[in-house]
C-alpha positions in Angstrom: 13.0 89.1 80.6 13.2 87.4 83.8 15.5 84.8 84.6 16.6 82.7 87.3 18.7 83.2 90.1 21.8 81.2 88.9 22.5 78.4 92.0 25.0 75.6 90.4 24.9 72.3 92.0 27.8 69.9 92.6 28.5 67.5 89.5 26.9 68.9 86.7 28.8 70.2 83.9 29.6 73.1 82.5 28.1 73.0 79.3 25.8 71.0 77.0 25.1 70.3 73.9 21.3 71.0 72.7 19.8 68.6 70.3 17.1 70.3 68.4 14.7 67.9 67.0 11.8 70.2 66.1 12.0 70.7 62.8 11.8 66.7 62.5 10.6 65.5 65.9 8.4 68.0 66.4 6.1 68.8 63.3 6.3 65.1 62.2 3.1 64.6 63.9 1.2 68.0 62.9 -1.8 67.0 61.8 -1.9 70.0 58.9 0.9 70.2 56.7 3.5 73.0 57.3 4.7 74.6 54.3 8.6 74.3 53.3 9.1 77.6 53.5 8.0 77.9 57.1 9.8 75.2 57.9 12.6 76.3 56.9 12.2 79.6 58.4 11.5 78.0 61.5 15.3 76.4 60.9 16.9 79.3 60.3 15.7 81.1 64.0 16.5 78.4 65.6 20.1 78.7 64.4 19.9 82.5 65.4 18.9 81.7 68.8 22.3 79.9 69.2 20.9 76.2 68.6 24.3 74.5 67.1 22.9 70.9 66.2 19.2 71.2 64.5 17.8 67.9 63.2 16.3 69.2 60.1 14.2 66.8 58.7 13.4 63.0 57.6 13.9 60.7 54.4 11.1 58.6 54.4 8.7 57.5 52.5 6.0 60.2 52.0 3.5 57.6 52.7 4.8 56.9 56.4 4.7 60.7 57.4 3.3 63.4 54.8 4.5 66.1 57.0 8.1 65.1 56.1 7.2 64.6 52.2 9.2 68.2 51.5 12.5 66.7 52.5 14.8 67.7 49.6 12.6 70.8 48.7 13.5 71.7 52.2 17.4 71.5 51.8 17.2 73.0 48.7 15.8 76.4 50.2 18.2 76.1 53.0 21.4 75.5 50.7 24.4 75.8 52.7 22.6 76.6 55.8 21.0 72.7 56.0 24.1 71.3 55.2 27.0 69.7 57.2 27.7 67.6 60.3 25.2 69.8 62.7 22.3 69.8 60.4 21.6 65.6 60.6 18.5 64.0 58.8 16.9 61.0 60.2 17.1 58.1 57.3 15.4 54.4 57.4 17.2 52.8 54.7 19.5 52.8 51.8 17.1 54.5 49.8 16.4 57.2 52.3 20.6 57.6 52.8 20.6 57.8 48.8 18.3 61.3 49.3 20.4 62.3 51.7 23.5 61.9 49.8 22.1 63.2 47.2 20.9 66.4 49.0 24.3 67.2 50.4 23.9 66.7 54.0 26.6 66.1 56.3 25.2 63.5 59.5 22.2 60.6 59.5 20.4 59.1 62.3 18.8 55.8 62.2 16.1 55.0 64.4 15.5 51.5 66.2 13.5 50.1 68.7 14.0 48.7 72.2 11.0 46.2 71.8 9.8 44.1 69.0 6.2 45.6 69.1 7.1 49.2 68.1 9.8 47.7 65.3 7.2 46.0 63.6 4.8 49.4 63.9 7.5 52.0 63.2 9.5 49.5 60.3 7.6 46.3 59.1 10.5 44.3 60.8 11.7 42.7 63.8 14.1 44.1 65.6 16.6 41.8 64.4 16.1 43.0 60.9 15.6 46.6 61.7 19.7 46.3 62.8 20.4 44.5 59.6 18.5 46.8 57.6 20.4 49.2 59.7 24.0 48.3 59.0 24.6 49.3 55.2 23.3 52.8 55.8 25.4 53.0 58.5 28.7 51.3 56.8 28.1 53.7 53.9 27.7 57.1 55.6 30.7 56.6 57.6 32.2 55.6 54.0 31.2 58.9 52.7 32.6 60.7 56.1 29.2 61.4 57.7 28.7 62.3 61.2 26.0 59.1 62.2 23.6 58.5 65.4 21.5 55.8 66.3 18.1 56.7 67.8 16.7 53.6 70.4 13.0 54.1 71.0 11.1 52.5 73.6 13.7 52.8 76.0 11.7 52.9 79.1 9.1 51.5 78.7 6.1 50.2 75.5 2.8 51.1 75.3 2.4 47.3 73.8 4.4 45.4 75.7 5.0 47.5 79.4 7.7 47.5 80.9 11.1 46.8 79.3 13.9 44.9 80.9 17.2 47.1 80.7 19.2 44.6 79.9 16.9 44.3 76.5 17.8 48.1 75.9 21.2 47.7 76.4 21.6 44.6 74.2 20.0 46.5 71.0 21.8 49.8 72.2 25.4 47.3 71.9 24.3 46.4 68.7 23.4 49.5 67.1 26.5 51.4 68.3 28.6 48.2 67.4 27.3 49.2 63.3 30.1 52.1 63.5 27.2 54.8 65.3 29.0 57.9 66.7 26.2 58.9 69.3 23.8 56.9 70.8 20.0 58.7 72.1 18.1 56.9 74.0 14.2 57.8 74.1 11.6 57.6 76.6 8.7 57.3 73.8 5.7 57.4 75.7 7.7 59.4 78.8 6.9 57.0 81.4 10.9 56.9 82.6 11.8 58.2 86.2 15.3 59.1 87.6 16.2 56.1 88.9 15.0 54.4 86.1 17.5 56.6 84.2 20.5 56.1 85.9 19.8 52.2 86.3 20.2 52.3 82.7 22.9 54.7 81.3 25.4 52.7 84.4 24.2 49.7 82.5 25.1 51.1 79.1 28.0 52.3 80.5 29.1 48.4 81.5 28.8 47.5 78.4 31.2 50.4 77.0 28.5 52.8 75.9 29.6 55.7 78.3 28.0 59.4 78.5 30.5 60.9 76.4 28.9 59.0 73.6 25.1 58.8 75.1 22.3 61.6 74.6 19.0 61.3 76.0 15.3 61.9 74.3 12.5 62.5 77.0 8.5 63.0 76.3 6.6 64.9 78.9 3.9 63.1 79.1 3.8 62.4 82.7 5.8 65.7 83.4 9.3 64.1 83.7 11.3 65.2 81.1 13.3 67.9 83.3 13.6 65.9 86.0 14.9 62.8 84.1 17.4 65.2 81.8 18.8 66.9 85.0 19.5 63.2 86.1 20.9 62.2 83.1 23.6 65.2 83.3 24.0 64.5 86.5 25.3 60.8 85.3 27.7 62.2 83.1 25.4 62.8 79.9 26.4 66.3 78.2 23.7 65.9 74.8 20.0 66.3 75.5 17.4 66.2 73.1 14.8 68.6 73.2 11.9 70.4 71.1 11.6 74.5 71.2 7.9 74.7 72.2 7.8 71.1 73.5 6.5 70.0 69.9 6.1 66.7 68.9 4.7 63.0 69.5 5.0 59.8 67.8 3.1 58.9 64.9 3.2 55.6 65.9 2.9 55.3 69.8 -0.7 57.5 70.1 0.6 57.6 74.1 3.6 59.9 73.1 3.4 63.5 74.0 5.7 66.4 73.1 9.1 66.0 73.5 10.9 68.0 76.4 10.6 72.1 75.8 14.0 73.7 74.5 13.0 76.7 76.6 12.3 74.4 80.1 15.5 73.3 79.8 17.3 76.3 78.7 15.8 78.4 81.7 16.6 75.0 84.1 20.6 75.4 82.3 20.5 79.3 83.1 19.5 78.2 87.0 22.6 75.8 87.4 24.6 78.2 85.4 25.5 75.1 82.6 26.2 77.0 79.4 24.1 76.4 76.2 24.5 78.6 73.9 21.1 79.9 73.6 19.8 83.0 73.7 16.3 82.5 75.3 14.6 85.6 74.5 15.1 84.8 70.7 14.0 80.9 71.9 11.4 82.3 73.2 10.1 84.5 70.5 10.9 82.0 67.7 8.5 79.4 69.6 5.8 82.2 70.1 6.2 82.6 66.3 5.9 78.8 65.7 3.0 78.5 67.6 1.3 81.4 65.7 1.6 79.4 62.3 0.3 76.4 63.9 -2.8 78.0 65.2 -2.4 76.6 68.8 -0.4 78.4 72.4 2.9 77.1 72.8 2.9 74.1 75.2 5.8 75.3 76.7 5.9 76.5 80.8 8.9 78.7 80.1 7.2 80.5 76.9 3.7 80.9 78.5 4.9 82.0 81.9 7.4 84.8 79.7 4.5 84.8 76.7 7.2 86.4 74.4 8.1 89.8 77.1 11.5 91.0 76.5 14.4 92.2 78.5 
C-alpha cells in the first residue's frame, strides 16, 4: 500500500481518538435493510482494524428508522464483543435507555439539536423539551455507571432556519453537558461549517467551560470540508473526531446531509502528520471495500477508491 510521506506540523497532537459511527451513523439511512448478521460482521472488522470506540447501533423506535429495528438482535450476536464503555448506543428516551440496559451495554448518547426546526423533525419537541426529555436518561445511566455523550446537531448551520448564531449552540451545548454528559460532539448536519467557523465556536464552548478535552467533532462532506474542518478542530485542541469507514451515512431527517467524514481520509491525513490512531488502514481499507460490496454501491471514499483495496 502506498502511504504518505509523514510531515508533522506544529500543534497537533500526538494521537486521537476515532469515533466510529458507521454501524449507526452510517447505515441508518440505507435505503435497503442490512441484515444483523452483516452488521455485526461489519462491527467486528472494524474492531480488527484497530477502531477502539465503535457506535454500534440505535434504540429507537422501529418506526423512526427501520434500519435500526435489529438493535437488541444485534447485541445479542455480538455478546461480549458489543458490550462495555467503547461500544455506546445512541438512546432517545427512557424507554430506549431501558433496551439498552436491558441489553448490557456499557455507554449512551443522546442526541439534540442546535435549532428548534430540526428538534421538532428529529423528536416531536422543542428544544426545550428535548433537554428535559433528556435529563432522566442521562441521571440514570450515570446511576447505573455508564459512560454518556451528548450529540448537538445543527451546529453550523439548518437547512430550515440558515445560519445559526453560536451563541445559540453554545447555550444548548451548556445545557446538555450540565445533565452530567461526559463528551460533548458537535455536528455539522448538513456540512456547511468552515474552519473559522469551527474555531469561532469550540473558543466559545470553551468560555463557557466546555474545553476540547471534553469536545469531539461530527463533520458531513457535503461541501467537501470535513478534513479541513477536523484538521482545524485538532488543531484547537480537539483529540475525538467522529468519522464513518467509507464515508457512509446522511440524516434521515435533514435530506441536505451527506456522508459523514471517511474513516480512511482521515486515517491516511493522521498517517501524513504522523498523529497516531490506532488503525491499521489496509484492513480499513479492505473492510470498507467489503462494506461497499454488500451494499451494492463503490465506496465513496477518496482514500479507498484511490487504493481500491491494493495491499502492501
Amino acid at each position: 500500500m502506498q502511504l504518505p510521506q509523514r510531515a508533522s506540523m506544529d500543534s497537533l497532537p500526538p494521537r486521537i481518538t476515532i469515533y466510529e459511527v458507521g454501524p449507526r451513523d452510517g447505515l441508518q439511512n440505507e435505503k435497503s435493510v442490512v441484515p444483523t448478521e452483516v452488521k455485526a460482521e461489519f462491527i467486528r472488522r472494524l474492531a480488527a482494524a484497530g477502531l477502539d470506540t465503535i457506535e454500534t447501533t440505535s434504540f429507537v423506535p422501529p418506526s423512526w428508522i427501520p434500519q435500526l429495528a435489529d438493535a437488541s438482535a444485534l447485541l445479542a450476536e455480538l455478546g461480549d464483543e458489543g458490550r462495555g464503555p467503547k461500544r455506546p448506543v445512541l438512546v432517545p428516551n427512557e424507554r430506549g435507555l431501558d433496551n439498552a440496559l436491558a441489553a448490557g451495554v456499557g455507554a449512551v448518547a443522546i442526541f439534540g439539536s442546535a435549532t428548534e426546526t430540526f428538534a421538532r423533525k428529529n423528536l416531536n419537541r422543542s428544544v426545550e423539551e428535548s433537554v428535559r426529555m433528556f435529563a432522566p436518561v442521562v441521571a440514570r445511566a450515570r446511576e447505573a455507571g455508564l459512560w454518556v455523550r451528548a450529540y448537538l446537531s445543527m451546529c453550523f448551520g439548518d437547512p430550515w432556519e440558515g445560519p445559526v448564531p453560536i451563541e445559540q449552540v453554545v447555550d444548548v451545548a451548556a445545557r446538555l453537558m450540565d445533565l452530567g454528559c461526559d463528551q460533548l460532539s458537535i455536528g455539522d448536519t448538513i456540512g456547511v461549517g468552515t474552519p473559522g467557523h469551527v474555531i469561532q465556536l469550540l473558543d466559545a464552548l470553551a468560555a463557557q467551560g466546555i474545553g476540547p478535552e471534553r469536545t469531539g467533532v461530527h463533520f458531513h462532506d457535503t461541501y467537501g470540508q470535513a478534513l479541513a474542518n477536523t484538521l482545524t478542530a485538532v488543531g484547537q485542541g480537539v483529540t475525538v473526531v467522529d468519522a464513518a469507514t467509507g464515508g457512509l451515512g446522511g440524516c434521515p431527517y435533514a435530506k441536505s446531509a451527506t456522508g459523514n467524514l471517511a474513516t480512511e481520509d482521515l486515517v491516511w491525513m493522521c498517517r501524513g502528520l504522523g498523529i497516531e490512531t490506532g488503525v491499521d488502514l489496509d484492513e480499513l481499507v479492505q473492510t470498507s471495500t467489503w462494506m461497499a460490496q454488500q451494499l451494492h454501491r463503490p465506496s465513496p471514499s477518496r482514500v479507498v477508491r484511490a487504493l481500491g483495496g491494493a495491499s502492501d
